[in-house]
ZALUMZA-627167 format. One record per atom (N, C-alpha, C): residue number from 0; x, y, z. Coordinates in steps of 0.02 Angstrom, whole numbers. Example, Ala and Ser with C-alpha at 12.3 -4.5 7.8 and 13.67 -1.06 7.14 Angstrom:
// residues 2
pos->0 u->660 v->-284 w->390 $
pos->0 u->615 v->-225 w->390 $
pos->0 u->660 v->-165 w->390 $
pos->1 u->642 v->-112 w->354 $
pos->1 u->684 v->-53 w->357 $
pos->1 u->645 v->2 w->394 $
END
This chain:
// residues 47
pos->0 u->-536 v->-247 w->12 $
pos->0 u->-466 v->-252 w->30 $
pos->0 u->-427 v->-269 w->-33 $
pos->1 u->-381 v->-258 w->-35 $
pos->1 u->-305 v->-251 w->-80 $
pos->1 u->-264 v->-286 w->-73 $
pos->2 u->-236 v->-347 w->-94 $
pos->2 u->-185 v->-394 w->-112 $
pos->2 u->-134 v->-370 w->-165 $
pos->3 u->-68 v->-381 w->-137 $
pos->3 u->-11 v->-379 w->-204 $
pos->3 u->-5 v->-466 w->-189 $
pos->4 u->-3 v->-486 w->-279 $
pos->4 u->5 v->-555 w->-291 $
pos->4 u->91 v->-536 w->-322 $
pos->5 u->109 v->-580 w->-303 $
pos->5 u->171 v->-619 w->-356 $
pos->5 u->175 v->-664 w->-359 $
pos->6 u->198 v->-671 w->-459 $
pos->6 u->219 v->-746 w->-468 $
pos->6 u->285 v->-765 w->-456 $
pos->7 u->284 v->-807 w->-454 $
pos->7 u->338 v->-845 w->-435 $
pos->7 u->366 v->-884 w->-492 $
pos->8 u->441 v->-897 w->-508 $
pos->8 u->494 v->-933 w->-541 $
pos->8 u->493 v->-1019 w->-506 $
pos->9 u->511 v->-1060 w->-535 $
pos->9 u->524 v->-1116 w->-497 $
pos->9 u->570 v->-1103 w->-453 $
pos->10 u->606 v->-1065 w->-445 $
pos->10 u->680 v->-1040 w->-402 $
pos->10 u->650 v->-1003 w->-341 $
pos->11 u->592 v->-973 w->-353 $
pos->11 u->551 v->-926 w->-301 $
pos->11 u->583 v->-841 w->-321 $
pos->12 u->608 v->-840 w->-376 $
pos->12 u->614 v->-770 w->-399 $
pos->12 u->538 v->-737 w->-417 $
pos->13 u->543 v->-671 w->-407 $
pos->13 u->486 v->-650 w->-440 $
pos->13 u->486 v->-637 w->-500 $
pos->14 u->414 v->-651 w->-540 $
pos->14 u->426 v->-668 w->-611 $
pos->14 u->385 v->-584 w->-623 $
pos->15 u->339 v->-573 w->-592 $
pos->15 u->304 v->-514 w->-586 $
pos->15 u->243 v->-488 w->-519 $
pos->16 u->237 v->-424 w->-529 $
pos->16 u->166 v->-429 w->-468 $
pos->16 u->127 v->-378 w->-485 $
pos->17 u->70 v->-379 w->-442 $
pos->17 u->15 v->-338 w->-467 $
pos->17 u->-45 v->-333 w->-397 $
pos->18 u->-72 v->-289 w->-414 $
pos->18 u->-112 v->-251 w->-353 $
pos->18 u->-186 v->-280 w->-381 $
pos->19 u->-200 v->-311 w->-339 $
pos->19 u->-289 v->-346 w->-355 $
pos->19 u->-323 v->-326 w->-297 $
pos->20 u->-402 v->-323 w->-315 $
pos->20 u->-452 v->-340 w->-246 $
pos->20 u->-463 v->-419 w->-222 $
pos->21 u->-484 v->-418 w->-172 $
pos->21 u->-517 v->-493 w->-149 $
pos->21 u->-524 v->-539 w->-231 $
pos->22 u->-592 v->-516 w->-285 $
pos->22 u->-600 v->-579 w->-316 $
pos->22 u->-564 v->-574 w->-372 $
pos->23 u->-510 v->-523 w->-395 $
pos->23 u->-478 v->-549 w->-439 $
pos->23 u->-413 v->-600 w->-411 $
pos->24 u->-393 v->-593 w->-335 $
pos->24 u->-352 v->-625 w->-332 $
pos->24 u->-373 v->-699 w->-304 $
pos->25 u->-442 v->-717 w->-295 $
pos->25 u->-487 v->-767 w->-285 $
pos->25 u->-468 v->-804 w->-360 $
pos->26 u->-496 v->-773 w->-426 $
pos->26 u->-479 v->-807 w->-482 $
pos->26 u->-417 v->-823 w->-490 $
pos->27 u->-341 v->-803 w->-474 $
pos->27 u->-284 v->-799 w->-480 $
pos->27 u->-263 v->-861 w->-464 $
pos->28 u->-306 v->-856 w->-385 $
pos->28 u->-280 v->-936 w->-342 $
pos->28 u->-311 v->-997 w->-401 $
pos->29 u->-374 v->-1005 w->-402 $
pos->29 u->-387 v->-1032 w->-429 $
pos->29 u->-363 v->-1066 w->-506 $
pos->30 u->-356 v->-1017 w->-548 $
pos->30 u->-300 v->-1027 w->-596 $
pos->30 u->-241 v->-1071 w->-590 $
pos->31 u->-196 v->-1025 w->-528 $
pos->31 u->-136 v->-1071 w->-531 $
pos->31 u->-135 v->-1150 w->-483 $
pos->32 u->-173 v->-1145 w->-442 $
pos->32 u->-208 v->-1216 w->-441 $
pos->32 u->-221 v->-1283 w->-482 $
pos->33 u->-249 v->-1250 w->-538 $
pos->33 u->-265 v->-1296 w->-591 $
pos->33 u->-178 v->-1289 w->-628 $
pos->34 u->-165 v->-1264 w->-653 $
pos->34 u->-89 v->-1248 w->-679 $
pos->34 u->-4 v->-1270 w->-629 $
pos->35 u->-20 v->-1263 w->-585 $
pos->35 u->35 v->-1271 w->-548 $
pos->35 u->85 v->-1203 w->-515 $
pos->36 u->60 v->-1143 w->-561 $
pos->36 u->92 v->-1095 w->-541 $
pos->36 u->95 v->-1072 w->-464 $
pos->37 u->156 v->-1053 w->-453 $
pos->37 u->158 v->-1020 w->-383 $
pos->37 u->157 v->-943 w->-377 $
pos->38 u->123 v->-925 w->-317 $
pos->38 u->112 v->-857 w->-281 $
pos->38 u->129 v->-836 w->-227 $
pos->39 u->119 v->-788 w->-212 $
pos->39 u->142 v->-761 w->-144 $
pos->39 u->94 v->-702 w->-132 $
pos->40 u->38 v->-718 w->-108 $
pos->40 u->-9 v->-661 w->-73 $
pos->40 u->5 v->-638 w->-24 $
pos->41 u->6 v->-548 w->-23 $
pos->41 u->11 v->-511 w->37 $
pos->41 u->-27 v->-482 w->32 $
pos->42 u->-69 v->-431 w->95 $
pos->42 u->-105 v->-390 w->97 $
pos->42 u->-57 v->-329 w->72 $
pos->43 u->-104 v->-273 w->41 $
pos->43 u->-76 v->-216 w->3 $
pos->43 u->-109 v->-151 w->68 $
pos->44 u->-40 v->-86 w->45 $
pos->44 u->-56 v->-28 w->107 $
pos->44 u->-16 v->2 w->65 $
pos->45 u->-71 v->32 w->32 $
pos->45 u->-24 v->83 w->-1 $
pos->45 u->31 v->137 w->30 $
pos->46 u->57 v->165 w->4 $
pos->46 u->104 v->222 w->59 $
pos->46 u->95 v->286 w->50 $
END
């Protein structure tokens, strides 16, 4: 399965996004965890 991640601004703007599988967006979480960064995971469908 296919996740679009975005980061997030302190404002909740998007800063950028990107199309991952399951464990790159597994490492992602993890990352901003330790960092503080915010995300916004959705499942991805392409069109």
């Amino acid at each position: 399965m296919r996740f679009e991640v975005m980061r997030l601004d302190t404002d909740g703007t998007t800063k950028d996004s990107l199309i991952a599988d399951a464990e790159t967006v597994r490492a992602m979480v993890e990352d901003a965890a330790l960092t503080g960064e915010r995300l916004y995971i959705r499942p991805y469908e392409a069109s």
